[in-house]
VOROMI-962782 format. One record per atom (N, C-alpha, C): residue in one letter; x, y, z. Coordinates in steps of 0.2 Angstrom, whole numbers, plus 5000, padded with zeros to 4 digits. Each point is the difference from the previous one (the first is absolute). Layout:
BEGIN
aXYZ
...
REM end
This chain:
BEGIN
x475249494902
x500149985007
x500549945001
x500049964997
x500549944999
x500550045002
x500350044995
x500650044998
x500350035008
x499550025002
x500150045006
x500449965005
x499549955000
x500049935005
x500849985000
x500349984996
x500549974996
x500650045000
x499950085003
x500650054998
x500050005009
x499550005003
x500250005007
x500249955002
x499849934998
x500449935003
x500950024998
x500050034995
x500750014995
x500350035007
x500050075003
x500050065002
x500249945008
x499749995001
x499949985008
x500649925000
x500049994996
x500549944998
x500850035000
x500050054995
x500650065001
x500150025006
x499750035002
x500250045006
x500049985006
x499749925001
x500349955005
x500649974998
x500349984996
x500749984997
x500750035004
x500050045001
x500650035003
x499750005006
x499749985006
x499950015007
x500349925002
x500350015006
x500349955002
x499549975007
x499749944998
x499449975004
x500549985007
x500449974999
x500449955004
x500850055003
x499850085003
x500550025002
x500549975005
x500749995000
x500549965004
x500050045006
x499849945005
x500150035007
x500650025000
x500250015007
x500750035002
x500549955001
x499949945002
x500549955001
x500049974994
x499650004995
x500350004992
x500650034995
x499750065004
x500450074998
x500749985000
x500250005008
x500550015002
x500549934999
x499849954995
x500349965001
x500550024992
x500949985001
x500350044996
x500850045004
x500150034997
x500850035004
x499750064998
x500350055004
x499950065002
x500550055004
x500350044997
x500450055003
x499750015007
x500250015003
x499850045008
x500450085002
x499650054997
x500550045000
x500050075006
x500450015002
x499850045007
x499750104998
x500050045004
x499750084997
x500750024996
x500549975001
x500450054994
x500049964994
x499749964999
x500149954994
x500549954999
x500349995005
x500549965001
x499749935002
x500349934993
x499749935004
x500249995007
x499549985002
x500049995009
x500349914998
x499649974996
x500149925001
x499549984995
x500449954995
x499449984995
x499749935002
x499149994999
x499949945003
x499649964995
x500149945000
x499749954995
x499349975005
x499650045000
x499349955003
x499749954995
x499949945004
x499749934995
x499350005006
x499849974994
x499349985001
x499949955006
x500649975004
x499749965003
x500350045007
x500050075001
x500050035005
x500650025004
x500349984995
x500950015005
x500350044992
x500450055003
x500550044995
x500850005003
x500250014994
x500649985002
x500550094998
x500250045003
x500350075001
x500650015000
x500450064995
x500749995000
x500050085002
x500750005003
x500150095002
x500750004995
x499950084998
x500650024994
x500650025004
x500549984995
x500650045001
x499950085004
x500350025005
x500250075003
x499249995005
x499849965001
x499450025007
x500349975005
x499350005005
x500349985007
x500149934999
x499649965000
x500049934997
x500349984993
x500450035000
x500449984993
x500149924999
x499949964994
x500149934999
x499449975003
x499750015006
x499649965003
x499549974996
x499949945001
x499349994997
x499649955004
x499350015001
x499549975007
x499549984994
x499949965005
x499149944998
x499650045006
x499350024996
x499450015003
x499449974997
x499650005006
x499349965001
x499750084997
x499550014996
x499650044997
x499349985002
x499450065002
x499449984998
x499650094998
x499650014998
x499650065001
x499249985000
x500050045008
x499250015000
x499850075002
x499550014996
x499750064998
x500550064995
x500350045004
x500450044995
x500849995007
x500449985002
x500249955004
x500749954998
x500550024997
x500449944999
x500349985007
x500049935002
x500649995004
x500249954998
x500750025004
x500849954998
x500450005006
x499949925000
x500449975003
x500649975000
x500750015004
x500449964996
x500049925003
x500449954997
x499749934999
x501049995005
x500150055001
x500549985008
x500050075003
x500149985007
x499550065005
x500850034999
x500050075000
x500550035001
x499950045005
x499750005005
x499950045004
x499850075000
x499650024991
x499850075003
x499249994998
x499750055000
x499350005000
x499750034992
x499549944997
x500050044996
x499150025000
x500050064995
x499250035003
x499849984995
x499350014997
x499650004994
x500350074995
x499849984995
x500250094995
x499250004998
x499750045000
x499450054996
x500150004992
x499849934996
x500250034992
x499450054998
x500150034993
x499650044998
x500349994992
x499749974998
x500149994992
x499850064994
x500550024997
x499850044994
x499850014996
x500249914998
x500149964992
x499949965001
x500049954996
x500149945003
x500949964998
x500550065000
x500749995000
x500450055002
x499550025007
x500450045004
x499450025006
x500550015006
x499450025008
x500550035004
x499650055003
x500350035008
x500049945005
x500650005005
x500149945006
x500250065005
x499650015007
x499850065003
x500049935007
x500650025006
x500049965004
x499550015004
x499749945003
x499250025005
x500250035007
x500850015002
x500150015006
x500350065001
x500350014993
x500150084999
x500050034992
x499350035001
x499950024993
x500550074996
x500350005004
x500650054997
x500249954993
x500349945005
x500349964995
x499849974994
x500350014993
x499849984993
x500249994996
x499749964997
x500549954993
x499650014993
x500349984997
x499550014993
x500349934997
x499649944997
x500149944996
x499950014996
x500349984993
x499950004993
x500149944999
x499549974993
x500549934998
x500450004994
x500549945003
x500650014995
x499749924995
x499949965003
x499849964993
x499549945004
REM end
């Protein structure tokens, strides 16, 4: 009975081992750089999010925004990114819908037109 006792403590000590108690919310997730890439798989703009809520975003050679590089304000609540930039530039910017895959990559689905889509992946 001992022996019994002593194989299931064994048993249940293994098989909680690999379970992650402390899953990373999504404002954890997402801190890091990240490809932003649009339906053909083309980088749209790669963004560096930092922890303290502002990322910093650069648009690639051959896009609309070529060279450009903007400061945003970041926050997400619920499933929800929104990004502000940190000089009005006069357009409007909407929430994106993420939906995480991984935890090093999500769908970003505009809230104002769900046609519109993106896929993030992280680069490092």
């Amino acid at each position: 009975m001992k022996y019994i006792i002593v194989v299931m403590v064994l048993l249940v000590g293994l098989l909680s081992c690999g379970k992650d108690d402390n899953p990373l919310s999504s404002k954890e997730k997402l801190v890091g750089t990240w490809d932003i890439m649009d339906d053909d798989g083309d980088i749209f703009r790669t963004c560096d999010f930092r922890s303290s809520g502002v990322s910093e975003c650069s648009y690639p050679e051959g896009s609309f925004f070529e060279g450009k590089v903007i400061i945003l304000s970041w926050e997400i609540e619920d499933n929800l990114l929104s990004e502000n930039p940190a000089i009005d530039d006069g357009l409007t910017y909407y929430p994106w819908i993420m939906e995480w895959l991984d935890d090093d990559s999500f769908i970003l689905t505009q809230s104002n037109d769900e046609d519109t889509k993106m896929i993030a992946r992280r680069v490092k």
